[in-house]
BAKEZA-447001 format. One record per residue: residue in three letters; residue number from 0; y, x, z of N, C-alpha, C in turn. Coordinates in pm, 1 decimal, padded with zeros to 6 digits. Each point is the difference from the previous one (the first is absolute). Example, Ala and Ser with C-alpha at 12.3 -4.5 7.8 and 13.67 -1.06 7.14 Angstrom:
2
<node "ALA",0,<-00569.0,01319.0,00780.0>,<00119.0,-00089.0,00000.0>,<00120.0,00090.0,00000.0>>
<node "SER",1,<00105.0,-00035.0,-00072.0>,<00119.0,00082.0,00006.0>,<00109.0,-00077.0,00073.0>>
END
This chain:
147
<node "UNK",0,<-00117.2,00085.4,00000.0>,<00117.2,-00085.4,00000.0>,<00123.4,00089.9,00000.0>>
<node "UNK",1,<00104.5,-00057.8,-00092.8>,<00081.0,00117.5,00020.7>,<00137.5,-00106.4,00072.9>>
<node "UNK",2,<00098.9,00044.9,-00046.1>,<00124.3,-00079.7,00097.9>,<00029.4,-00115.7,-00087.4>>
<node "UNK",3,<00025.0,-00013.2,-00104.7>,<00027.1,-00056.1,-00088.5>,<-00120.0,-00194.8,00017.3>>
<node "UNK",4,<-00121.2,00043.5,00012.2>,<-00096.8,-00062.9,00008.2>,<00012.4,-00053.2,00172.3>>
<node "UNK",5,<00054.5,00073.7,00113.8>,<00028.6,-00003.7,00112.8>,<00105.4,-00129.1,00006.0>>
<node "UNK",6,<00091.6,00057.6,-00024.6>,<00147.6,-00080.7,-00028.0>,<-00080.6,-00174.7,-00019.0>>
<node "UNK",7,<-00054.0,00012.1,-00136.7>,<-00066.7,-00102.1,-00061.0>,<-00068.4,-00096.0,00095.4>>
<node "UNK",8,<-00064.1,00028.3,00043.9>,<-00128.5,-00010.9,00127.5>,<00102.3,-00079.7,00139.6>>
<node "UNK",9,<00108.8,00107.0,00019.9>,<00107.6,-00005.0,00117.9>,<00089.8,-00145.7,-00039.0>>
<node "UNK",10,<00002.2,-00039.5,-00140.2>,<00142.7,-00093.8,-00038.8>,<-00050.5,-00153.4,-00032.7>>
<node "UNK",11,<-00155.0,00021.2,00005.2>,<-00072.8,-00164.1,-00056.9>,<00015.3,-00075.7,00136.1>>
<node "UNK",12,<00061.9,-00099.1,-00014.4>,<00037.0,-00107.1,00120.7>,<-00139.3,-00066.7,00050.1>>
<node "UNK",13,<-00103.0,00038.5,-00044.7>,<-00063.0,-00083.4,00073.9>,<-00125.5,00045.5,00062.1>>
<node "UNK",14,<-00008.5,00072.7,00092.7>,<-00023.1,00112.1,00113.4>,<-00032.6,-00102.6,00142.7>>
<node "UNK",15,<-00117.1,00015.4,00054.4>,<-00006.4,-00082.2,00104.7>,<-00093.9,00067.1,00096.7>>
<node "UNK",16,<00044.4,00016.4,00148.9>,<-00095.1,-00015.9,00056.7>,<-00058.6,-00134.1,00062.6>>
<node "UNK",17,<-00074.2,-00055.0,00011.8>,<-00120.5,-00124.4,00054.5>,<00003.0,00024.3,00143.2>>
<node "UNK",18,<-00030.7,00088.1,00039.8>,<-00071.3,-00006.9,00147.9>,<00089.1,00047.8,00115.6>>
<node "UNK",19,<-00053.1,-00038.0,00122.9>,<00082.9,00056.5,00130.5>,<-00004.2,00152.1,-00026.8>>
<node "UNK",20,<00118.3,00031.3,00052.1>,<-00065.8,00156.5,00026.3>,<00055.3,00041.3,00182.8>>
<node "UNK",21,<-00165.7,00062.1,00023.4>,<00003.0,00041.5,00139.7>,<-00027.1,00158.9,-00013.9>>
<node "UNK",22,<00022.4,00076.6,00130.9>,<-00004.4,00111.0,00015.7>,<-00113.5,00009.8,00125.3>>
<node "UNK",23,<-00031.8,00112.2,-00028.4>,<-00101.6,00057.8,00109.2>,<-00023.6,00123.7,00017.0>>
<node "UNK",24,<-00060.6,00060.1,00137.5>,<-00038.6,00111.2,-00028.1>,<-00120.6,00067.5,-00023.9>>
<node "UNK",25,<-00026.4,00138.1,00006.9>,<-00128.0,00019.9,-00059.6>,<-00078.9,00048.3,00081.4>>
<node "UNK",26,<00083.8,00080.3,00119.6>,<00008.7,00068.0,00113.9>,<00069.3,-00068.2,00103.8>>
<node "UNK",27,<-00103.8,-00059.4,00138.4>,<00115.9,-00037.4,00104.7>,<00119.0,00053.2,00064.5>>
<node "UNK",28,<-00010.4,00163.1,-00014.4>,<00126.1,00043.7,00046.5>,<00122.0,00008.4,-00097.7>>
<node "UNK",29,<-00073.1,00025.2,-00087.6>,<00099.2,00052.8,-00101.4>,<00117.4,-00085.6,-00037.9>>
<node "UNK",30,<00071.1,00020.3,-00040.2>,<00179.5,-00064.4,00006.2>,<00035.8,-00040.6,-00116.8>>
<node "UNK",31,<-00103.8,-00021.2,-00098.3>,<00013.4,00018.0,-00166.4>,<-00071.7,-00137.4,-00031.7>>
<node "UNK",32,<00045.3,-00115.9,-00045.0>,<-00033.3,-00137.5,-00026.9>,<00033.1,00031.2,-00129.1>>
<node "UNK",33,<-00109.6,-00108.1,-00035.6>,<-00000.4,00033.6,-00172.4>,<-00052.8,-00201.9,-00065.6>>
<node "UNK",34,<00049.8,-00006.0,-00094.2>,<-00047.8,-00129.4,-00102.5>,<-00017.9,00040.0,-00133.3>>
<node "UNK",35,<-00145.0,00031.9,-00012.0>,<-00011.9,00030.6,-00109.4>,<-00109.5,-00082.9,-00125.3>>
<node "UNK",36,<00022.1,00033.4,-00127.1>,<-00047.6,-00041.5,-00049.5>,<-00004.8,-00143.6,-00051.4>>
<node "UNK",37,<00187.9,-00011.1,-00054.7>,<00034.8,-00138.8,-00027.5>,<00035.8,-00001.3,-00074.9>>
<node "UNK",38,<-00106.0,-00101.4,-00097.2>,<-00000.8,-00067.7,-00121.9>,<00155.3,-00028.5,-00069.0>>
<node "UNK",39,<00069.2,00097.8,-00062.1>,<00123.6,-00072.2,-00111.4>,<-00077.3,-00042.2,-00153.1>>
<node "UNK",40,<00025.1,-00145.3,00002.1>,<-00027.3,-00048.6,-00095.3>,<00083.6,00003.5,-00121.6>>
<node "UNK",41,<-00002.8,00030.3,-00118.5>,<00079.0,00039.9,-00119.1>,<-00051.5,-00071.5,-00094.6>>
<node "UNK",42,<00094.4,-00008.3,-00113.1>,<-00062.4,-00054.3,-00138.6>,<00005.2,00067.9,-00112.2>>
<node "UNK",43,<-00026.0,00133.2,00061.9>,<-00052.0,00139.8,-00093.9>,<-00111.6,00009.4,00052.3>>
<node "UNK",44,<-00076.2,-00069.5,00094.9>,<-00122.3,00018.1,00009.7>,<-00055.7,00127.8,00054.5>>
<node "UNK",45,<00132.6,00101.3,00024.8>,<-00042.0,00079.9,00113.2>,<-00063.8,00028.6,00185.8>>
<node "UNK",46,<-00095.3,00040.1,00015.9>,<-00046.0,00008.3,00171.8>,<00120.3,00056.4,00070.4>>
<node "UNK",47,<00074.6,-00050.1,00021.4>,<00138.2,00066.3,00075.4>,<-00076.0,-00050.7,00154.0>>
<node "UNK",48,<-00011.8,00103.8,00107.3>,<-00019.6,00013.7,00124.3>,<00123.5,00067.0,00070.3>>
<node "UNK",49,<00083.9,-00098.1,00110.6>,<00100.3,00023.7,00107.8>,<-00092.8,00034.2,00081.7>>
<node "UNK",50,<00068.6,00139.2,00085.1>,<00003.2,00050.2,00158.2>,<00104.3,00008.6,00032.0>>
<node "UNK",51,<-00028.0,-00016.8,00122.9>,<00095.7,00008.9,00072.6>,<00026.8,00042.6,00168.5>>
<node "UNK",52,<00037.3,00112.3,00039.5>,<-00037.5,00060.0,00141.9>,<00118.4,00005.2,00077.2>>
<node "UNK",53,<-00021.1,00012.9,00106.4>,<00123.1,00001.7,00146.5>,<-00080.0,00066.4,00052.4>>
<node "UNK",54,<00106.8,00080.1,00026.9>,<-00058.1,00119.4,00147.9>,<00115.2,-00051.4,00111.5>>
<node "UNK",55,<-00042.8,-00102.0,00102.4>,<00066.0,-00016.2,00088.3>,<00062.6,00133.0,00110.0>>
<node "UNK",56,<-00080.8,00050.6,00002.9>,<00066.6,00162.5,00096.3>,<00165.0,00052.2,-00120.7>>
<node "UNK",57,<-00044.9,00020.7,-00096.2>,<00123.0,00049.0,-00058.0>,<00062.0,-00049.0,-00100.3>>
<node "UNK",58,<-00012.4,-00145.3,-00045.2>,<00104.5,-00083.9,-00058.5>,<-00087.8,-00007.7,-00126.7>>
<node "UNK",59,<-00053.4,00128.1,-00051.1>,<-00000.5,00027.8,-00155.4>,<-00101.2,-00156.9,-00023.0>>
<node "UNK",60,<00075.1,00005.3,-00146.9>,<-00097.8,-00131.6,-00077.7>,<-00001.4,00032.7,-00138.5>>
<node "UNK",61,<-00122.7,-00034.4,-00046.5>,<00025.9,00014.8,-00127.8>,<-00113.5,-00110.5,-00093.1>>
<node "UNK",62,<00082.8,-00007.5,-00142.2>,<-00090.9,-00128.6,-00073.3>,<-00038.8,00048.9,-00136.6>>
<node "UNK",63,<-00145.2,00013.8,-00041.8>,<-00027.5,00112.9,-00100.1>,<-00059.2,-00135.4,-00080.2>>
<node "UNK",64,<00041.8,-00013.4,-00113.0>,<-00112.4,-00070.5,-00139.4>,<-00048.6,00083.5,-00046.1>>
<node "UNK",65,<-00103.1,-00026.1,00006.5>,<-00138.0,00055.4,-00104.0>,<-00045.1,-00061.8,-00126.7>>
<node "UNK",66,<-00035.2,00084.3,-00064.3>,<-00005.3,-00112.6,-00109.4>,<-00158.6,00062.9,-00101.0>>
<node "UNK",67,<-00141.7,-00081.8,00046.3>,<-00097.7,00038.2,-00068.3>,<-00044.9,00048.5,-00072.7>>
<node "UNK",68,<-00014.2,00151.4,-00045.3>,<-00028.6,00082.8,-00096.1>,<00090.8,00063.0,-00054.5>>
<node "UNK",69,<00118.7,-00016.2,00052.8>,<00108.2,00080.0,00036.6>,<00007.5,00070.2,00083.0>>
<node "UNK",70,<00051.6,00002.2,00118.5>,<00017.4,00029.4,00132.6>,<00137.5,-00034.9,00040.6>>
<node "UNK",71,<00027.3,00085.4,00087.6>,<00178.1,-00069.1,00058.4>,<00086.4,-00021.3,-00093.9>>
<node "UNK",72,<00052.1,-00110.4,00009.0>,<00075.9,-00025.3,-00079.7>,<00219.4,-00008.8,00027.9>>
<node "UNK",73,<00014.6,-00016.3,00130.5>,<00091.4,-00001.0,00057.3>,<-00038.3,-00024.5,00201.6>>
<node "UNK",74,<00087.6,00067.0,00049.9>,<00023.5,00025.8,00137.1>,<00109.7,-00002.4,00070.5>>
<node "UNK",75,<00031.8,-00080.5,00066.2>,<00126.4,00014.2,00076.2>,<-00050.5,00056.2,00165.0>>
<node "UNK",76,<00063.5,00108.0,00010.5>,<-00039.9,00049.7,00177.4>,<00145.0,-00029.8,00030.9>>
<node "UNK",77,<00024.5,-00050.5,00111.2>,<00157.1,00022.8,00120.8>,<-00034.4,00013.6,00132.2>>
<node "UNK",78,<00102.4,00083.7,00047.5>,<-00023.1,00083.0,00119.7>,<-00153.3,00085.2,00056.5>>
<node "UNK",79,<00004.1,00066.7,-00158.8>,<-00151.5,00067.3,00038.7>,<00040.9,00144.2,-00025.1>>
<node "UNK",80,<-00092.9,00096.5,-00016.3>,<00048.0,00125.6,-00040.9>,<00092.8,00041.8,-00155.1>>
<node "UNK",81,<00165.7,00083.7,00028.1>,<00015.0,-00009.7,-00128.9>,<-00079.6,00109.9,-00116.1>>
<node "UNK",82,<00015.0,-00061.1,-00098.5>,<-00019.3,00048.4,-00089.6>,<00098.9,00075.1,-00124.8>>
<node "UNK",83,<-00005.7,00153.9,00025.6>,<00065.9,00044.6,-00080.0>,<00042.6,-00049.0,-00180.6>>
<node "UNK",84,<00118.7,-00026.4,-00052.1>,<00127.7,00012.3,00085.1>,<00073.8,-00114.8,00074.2>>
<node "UNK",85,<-00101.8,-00102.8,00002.1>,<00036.2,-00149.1,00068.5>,<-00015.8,00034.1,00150.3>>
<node "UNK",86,<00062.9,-00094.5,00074.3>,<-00041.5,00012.6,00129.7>,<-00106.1,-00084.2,00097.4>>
<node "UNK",87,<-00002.2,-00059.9,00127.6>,<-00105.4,-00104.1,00002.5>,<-00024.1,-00110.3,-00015.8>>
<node "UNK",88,<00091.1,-00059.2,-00059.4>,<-00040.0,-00132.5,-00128.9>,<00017.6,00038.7,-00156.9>>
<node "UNK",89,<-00084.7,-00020.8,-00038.0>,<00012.0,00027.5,-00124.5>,<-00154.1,-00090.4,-00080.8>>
<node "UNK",90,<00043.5,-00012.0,-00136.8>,<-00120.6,-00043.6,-00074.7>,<-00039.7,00115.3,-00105.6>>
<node "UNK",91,<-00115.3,-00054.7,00004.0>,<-00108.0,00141.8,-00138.0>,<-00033.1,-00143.2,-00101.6>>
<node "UNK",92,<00082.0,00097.3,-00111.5>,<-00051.3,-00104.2,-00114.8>,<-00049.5,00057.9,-00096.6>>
<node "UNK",93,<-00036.3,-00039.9,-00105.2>,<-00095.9,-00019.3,-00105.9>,<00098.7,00062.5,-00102.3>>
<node "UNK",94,<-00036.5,00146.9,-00064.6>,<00062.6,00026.7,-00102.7>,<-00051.3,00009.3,-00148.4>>
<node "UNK",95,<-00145.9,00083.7,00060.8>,<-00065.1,00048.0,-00126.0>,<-00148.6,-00098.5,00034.8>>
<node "UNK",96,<-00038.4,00043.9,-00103.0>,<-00164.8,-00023.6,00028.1>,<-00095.8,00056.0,00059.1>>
<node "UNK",97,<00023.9,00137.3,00058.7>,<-00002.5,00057.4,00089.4>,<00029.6,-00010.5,00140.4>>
<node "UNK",98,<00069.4,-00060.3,00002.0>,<00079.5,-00031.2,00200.5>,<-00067.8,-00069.4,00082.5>>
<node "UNK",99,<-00107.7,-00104.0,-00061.8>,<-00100.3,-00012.8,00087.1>,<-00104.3,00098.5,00063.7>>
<node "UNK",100,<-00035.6,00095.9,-00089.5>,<-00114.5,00091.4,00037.4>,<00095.3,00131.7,00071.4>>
<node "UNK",101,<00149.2,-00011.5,-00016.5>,<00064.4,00101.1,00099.8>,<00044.1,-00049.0,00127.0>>
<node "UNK",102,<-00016.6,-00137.4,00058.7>,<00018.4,-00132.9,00059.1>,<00143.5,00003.0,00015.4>>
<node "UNK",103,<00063.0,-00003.6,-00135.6>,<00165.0,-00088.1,-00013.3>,<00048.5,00103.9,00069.9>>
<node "UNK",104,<00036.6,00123.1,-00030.4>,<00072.6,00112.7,-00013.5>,<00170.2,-00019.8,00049.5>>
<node "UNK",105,<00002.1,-00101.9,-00124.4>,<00118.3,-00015.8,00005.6>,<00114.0,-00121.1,00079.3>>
<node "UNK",106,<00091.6,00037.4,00070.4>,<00056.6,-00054.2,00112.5>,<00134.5,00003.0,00005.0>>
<node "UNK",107,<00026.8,-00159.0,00047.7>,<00146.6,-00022.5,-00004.2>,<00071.0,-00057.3,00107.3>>
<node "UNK",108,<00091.5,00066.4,00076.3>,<00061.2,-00016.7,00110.2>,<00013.9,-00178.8,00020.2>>
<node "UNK",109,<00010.5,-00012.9,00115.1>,<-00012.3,-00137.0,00003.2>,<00065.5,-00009.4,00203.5>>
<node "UNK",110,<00122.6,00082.7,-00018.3>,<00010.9,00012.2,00143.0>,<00046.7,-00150.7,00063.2>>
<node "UNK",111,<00050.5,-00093.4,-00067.6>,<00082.8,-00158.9,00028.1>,<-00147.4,-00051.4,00095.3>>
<node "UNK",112,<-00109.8,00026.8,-00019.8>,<-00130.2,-00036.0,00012.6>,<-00071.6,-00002.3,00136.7>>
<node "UNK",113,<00090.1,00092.0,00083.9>,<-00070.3,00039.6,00124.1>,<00023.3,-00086.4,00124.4>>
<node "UNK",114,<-00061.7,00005.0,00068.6>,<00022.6,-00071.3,00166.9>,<-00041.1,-00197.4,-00067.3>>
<node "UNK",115,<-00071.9,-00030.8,-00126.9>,<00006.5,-00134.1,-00015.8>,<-00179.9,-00040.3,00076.4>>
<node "UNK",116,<-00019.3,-00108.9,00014.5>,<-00118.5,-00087.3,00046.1>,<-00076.9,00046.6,-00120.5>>
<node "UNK",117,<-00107.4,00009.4,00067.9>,<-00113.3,00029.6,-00142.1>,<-00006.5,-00175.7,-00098.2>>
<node "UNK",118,<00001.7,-00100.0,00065.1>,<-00010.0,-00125.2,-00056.6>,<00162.1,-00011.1,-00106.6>>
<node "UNK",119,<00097.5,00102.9,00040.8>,<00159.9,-00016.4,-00065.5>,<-00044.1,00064.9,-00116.7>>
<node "UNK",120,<-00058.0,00106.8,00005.7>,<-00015.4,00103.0,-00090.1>,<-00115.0,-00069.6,-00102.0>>
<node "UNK",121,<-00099.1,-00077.8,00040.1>,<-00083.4,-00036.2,-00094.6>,<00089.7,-00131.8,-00084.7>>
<node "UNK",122,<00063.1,-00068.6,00064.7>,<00048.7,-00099.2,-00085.7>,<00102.4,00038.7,-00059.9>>
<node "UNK",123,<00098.6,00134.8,00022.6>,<00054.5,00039.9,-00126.7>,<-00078.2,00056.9,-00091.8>>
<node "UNK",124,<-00139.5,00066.3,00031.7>,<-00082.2,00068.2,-00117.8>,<-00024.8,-00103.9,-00098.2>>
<node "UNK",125,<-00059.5,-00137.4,00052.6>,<-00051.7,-00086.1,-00096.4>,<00143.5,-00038.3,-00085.9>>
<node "UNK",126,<00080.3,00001.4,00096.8>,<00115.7,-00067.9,-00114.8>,<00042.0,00078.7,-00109.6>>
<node "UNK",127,<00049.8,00134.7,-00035.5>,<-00023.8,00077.0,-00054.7>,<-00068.4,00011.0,-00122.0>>
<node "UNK",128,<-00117.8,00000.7,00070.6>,<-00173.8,-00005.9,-00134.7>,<-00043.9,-00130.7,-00042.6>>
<node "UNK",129,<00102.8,-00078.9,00054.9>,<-00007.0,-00144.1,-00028.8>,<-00161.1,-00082.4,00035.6>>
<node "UNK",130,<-00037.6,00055.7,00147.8>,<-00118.4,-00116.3,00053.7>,<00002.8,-00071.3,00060.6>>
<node "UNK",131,<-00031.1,-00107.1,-00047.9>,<-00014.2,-00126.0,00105.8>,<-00124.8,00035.0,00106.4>>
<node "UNK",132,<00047.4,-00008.2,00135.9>,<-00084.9,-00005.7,00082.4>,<00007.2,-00152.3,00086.8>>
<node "UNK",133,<-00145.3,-00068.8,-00028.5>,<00032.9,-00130.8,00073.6>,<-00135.5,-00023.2,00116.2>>
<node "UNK",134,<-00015.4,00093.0,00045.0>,<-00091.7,00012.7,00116.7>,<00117.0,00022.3,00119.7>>
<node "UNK",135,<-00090.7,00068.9,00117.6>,<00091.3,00032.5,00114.9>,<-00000.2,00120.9,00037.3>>
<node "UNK",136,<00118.4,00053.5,00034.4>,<-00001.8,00183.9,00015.6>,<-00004.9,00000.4,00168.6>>
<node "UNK",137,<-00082.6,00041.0,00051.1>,<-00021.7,00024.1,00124.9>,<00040.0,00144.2,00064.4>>
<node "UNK",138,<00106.3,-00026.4,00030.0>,<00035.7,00161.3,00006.8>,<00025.8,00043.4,00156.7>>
<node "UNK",139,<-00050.8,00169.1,-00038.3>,<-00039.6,00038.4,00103.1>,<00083.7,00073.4,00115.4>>
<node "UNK",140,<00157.2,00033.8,-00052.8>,<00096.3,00031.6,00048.6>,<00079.9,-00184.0,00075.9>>
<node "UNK",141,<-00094.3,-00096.4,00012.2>,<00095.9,-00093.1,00009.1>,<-00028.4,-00064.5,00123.4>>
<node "UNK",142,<00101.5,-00086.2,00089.7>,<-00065.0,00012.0,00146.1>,<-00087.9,-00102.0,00026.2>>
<node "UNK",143,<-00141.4,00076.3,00076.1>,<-00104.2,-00032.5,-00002.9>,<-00123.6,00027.8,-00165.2>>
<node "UNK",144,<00084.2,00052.9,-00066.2>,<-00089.2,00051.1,-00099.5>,<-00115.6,00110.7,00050.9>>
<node "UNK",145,<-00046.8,00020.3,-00145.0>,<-00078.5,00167.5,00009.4>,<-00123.2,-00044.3,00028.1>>
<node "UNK",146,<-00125.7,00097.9,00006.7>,<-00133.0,-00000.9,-00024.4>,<-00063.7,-00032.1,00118.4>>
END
């Protein structure tokens, strides 16, 4: 996939996720809640798979599409480690056809991004990439949320 085909993929209005999405962990101690493996429905007929993780100890969150026989296809991390020359929000996007198998190399500051609710940050992602999400986001930064 290159960007061009990305873009394409990114601009078709009719993008949906179906289902609740919950978080959990994998490890009882561990501080890292994750929802993964959610179905975006497209009418390119692509397997587009949302994650999505919170590390409650240190803010960082981040929401990676995958996209089946591709690999990553776009990533937004905020308040996680920066990434040279962005700092710790930033997104890795899709340039070449290559950037999946280098996992999205390439990165663009996104500092407006930081200190938001992981549930703020996902409903500007969908708006953006234009998905309807009509399930329920159970989020884990929210009070009484989490795994």
């Amino acid at each position: 996939m290159d960007r061009t085909e990305f873009e394409a993929l990114r601009d078709i209005p009719d993008k949906v996720i179906q289902e609740d999405i919950r978080f959990t962990r994998k490890k009882n101690l561990s501080p890292l809640q994750t929802a993964e493996d959610i179905r975006i429905e497209n009418g390119l007929g692509h397997d587009l798979r949302l994650t999505i993780k919170f590390n409650a100890e240190t803010g960082a969150k981040s929401l990676n599409v995958h996209c089946s026989g591709v690999g990553p296809i776009c990533r937004l991390d905020v308040d996680d480690n920066p990434h040279a020359p962005a700092g710790r929000s930033h997104k890795h996007t899709l340039q070449t056809p290559a950037c999946p198998d280098l996992n999205l190399p390439s990165v663009e500051d996104r500092p407006g991004e930081g200190g938001r609710s992981i549930e703020v940050l996902f409903r500007r992602f969908c708006d953006v990439a234009q998905i309807r999400h009509l399930g329920q986001f159970l989020a884990p930064d929210a009070p009484g949320g989490g795994a």
